[in-house]
Backbone as ProteinMPNN parsed JSONL, in Angstrom:
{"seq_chain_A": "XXXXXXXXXXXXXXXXXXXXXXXXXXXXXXXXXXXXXXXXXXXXXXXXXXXXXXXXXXXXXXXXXXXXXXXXXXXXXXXXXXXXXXXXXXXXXXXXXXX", "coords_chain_A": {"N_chain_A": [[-6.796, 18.774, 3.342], [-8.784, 17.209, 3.287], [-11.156, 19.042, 2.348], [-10.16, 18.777, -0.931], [-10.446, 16.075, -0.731], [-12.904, 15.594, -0.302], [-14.012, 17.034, -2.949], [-12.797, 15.517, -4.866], [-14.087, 13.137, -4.628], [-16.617, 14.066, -5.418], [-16.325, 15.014, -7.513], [-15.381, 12.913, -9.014], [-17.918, 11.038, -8.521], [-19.261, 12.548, -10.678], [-18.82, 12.079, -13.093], [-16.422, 10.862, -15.334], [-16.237, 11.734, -18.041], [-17.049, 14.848, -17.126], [-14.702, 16.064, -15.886], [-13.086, 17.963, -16.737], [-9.539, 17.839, -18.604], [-7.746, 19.771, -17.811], [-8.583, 20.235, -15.165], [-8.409, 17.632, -14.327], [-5.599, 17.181, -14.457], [-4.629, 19.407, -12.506], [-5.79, 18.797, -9.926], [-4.622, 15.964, -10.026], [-1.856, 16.624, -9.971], [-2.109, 17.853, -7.33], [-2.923, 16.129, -5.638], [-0.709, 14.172, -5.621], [1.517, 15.667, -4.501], [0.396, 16.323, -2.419], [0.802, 13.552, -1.078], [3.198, 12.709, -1.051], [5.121, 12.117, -0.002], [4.135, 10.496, 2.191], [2.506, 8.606, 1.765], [4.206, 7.141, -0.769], [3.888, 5.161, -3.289], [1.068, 5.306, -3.959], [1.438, 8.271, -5.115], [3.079, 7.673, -6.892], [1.852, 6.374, -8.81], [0.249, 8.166, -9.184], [1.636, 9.664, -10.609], [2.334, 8.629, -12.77], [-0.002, 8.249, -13.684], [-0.707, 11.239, -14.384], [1.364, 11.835, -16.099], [0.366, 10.337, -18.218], [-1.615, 11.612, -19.265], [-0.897, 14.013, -20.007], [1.392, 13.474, -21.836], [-0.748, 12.56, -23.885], [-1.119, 10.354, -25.22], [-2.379, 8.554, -23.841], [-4.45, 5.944, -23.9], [-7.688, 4.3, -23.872], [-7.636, 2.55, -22.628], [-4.993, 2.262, -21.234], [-5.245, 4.445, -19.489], [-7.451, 2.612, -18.134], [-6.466, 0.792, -16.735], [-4.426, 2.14, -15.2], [-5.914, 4.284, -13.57], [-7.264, 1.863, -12.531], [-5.382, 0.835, -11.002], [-4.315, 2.87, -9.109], [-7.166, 3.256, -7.829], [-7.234, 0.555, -6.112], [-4.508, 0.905, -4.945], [-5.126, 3.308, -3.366], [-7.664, 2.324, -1.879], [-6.442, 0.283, -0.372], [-4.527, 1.688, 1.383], [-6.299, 3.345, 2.909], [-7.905, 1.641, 4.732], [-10.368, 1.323, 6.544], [-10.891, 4.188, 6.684], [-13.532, 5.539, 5.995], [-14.341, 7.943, 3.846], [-11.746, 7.634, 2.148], [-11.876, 5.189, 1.69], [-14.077, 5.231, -0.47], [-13.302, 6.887, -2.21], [-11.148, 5.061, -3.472], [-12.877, 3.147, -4.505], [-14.771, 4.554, -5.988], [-12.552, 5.15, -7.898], [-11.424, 2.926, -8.586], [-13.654, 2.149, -9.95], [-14.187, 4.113, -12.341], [-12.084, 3.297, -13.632], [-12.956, 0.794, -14.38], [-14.904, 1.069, -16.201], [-13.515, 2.181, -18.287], [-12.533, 0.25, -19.507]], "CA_chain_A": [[-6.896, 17.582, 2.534], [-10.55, 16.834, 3.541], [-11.708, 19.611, 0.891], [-9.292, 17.66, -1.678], [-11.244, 14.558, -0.778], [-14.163, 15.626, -0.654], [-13.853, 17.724, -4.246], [-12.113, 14.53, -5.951], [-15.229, 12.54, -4.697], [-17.695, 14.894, -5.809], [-15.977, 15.064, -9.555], [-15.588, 10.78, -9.855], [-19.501, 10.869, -9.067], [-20.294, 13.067, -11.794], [-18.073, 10.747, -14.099], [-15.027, 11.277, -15.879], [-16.65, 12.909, -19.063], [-17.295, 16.056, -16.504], [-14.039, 16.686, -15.537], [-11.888, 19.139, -18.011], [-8.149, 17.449, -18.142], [-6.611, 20.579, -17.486], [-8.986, 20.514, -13.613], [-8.359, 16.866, -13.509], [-4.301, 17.269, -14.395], [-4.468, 19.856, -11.372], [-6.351, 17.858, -9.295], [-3.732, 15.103, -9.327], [-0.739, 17.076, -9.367], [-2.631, 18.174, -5.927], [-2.711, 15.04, -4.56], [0.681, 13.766, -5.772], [2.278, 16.448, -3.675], [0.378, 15.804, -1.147], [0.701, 12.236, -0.746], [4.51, 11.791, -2.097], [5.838, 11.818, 1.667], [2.993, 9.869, 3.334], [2.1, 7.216, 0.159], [4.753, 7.067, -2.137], [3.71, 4.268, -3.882], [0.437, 6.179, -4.933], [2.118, 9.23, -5.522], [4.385, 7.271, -7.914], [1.405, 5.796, -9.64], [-0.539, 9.278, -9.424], [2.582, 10.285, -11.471], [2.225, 8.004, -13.964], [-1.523, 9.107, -14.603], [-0.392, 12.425, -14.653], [2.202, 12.043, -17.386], [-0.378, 9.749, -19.257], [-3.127, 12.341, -19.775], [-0.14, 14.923, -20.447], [1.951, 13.712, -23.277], [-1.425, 12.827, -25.181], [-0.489, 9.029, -25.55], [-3.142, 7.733, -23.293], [-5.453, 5.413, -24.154], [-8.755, 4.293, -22.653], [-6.992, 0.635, -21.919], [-4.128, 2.231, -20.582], [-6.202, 4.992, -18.378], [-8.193, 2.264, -17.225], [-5.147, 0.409, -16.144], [-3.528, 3.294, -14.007], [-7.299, 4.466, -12.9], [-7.446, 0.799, -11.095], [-4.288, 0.388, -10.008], [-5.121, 3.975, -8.059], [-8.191, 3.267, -7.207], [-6.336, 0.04, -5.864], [-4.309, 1.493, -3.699], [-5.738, 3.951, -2.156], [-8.501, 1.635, -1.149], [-5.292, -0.511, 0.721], [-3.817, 2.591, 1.856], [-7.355, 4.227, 3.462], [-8.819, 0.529, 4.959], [-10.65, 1.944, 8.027], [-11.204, 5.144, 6.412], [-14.441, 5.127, 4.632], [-14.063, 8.88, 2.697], [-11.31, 6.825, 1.966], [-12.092, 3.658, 0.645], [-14.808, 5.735, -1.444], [-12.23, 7.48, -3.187], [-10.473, 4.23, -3.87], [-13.798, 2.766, -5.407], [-14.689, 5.127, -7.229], [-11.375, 5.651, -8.762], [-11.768, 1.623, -9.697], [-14.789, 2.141, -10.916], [-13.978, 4.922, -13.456], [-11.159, 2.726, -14.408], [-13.575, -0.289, -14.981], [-15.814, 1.941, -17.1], [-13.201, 2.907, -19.714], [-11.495, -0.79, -19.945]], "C_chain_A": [[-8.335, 17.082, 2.478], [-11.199, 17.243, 2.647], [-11.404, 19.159, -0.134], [-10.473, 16.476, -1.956], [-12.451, 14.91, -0.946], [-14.827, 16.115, -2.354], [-13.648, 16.536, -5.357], [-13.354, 14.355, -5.913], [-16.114, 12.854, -5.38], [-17.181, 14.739, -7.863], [-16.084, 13.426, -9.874], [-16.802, 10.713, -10.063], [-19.856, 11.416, -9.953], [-19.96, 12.251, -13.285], [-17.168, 11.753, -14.997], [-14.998, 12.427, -17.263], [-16.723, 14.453, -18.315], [-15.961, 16.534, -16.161], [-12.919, 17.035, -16.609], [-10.726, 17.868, -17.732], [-7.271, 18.237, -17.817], [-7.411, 20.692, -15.838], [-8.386, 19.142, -13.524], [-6.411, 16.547, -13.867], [-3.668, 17.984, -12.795], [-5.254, 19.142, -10.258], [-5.612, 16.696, -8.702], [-2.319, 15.129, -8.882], [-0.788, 17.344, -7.857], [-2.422, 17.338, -5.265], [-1.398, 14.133, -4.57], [1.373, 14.844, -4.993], [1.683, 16.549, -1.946], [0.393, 14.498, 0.016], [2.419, 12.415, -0.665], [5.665, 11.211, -0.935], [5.112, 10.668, 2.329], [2.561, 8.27, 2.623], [2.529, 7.261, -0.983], [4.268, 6.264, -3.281], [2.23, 4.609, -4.975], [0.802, 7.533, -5.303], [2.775, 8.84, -7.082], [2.857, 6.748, -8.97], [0.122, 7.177, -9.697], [0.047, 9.841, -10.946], [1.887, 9.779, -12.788], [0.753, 8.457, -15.153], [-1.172, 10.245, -15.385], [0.389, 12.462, -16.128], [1.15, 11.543, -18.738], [-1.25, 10.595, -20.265], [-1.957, 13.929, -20.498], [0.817, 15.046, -21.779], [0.485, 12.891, -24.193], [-1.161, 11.233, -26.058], [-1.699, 7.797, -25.051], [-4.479, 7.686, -24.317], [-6.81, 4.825, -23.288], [-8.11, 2.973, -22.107], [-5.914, 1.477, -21.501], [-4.858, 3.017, -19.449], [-6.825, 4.228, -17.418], [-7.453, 1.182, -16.197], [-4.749, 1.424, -15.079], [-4.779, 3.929, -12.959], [-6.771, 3.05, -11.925], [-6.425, 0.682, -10.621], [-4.561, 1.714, -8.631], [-5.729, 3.632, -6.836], [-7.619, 2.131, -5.774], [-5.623, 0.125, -4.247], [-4.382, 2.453, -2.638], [-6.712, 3.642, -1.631], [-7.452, 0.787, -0.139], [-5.35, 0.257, 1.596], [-4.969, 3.017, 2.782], [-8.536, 3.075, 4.449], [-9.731, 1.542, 6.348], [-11.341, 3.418, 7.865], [-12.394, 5.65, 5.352], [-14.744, 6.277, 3.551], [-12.898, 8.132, 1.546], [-11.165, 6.022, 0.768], [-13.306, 4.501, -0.318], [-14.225, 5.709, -2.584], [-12.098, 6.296, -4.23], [-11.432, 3.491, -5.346], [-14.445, 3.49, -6.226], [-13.962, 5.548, -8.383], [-11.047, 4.251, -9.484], [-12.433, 1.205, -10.298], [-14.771, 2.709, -12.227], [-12.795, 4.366, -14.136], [-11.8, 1.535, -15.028], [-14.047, 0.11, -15.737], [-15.134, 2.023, -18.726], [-12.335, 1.149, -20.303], [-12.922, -1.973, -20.789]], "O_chain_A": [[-8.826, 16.573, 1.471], [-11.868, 16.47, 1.96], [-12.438, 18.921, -0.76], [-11.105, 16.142, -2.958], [-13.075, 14.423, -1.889], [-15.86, 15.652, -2.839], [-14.177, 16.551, -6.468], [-14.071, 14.97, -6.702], [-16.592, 11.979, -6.102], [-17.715, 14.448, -8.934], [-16.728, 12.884, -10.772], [-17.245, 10.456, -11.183], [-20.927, 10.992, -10.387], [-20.698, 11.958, -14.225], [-17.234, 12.959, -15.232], [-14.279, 13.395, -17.512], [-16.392, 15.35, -19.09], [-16.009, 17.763, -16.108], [-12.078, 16.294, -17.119], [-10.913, 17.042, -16.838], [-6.135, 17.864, -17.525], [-6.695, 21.379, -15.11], [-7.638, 19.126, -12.547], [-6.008, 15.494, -13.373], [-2.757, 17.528, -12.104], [-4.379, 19.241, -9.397], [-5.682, 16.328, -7.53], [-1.689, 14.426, -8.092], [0.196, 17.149, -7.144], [-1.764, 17.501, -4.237], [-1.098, 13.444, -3.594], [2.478, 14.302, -4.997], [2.212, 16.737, -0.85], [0.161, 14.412, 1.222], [2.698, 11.904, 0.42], [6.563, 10.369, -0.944], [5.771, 9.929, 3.061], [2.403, 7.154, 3.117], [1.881, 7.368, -2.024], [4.277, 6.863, -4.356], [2.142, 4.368, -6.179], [0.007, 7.868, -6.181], [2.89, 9.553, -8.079], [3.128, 6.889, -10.162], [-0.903, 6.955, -10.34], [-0.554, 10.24, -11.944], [1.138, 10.363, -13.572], [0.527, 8.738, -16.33], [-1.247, 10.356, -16.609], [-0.035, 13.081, -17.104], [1.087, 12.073, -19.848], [-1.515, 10.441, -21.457], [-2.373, 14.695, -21.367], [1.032, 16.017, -22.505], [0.801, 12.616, -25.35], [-1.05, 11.104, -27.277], [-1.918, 6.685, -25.53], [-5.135, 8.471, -25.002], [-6.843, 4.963, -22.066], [-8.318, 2.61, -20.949], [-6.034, 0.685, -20.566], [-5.126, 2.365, -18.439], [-6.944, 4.583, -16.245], [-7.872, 0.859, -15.086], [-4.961, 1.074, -13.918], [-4.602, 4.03, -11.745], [-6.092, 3.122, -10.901], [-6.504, 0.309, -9.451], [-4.916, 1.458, -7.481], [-5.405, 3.609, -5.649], [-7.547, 2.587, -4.633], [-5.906, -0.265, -3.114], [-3.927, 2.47, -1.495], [-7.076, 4.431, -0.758], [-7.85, 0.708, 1.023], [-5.993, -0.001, 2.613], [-4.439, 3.087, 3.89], [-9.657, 3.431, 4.811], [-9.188, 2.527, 6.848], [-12.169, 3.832, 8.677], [-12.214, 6.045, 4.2], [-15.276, 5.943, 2.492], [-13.122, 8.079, 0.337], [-10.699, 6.055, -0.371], [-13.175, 3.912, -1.39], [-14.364, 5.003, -3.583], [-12.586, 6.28, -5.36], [-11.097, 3.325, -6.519], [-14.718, 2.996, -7.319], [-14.357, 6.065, -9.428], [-10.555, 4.202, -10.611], [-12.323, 0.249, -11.067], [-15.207, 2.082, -13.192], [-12.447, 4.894, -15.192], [-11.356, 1.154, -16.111], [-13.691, -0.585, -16.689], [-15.689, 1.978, -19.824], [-11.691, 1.04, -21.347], [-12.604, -3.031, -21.332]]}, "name": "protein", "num_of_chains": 1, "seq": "XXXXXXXXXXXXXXXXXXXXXXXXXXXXXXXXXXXXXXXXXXXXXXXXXXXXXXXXXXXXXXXXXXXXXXXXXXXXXXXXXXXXXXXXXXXXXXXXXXX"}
């Protein structure tokens, strides 16, 4: 999971234009299966991304909606953990960006 984290990180910094949607579809299916036991609650709202960017519906106001809620909680979920809380902020950042 560390490579995971560290990989997401590395793609938010380069910003959202850089990452394909078919790497960043696999990317969150990745972490929705690996969360869905441990942090349902982002799992469930990983989902939601996931479907967003998949049926082709999403918008940048809704993206940037489901981006912060994310970002969100996996800054809750990771307090203490500062790879972590990175994640989290950068994943509310790239949601502030597109809203």
């Amino acid at each position: 999971m560390a490579a995971d984290l560290n990989a997401t990180i590395s793609a938010l910094k380069s910003g959202l234009t850089s990452i394909p949607p078919e790497a960043a579809v696999k990317n969150i299916e990745s972490w929705e299966n690996d969360l869905k036991d441990a942090a349902p609650e982002i799992a469930s709202a990983l989902g939601q991304l996931k479907s967003a960017l998949l049926n082709g519906t999403a918008t940048p106001e809704s993206l940037s909606q489901l981006l912060t809620s994310v970002g969100q909680k996996t800054s809750s979920a990771g307090a203490g953990n500062a790879q972590v809380e990175e994640l989290g902020s950068l994943l509310s950042k790239a949601g502030g960006s597109l809203g």
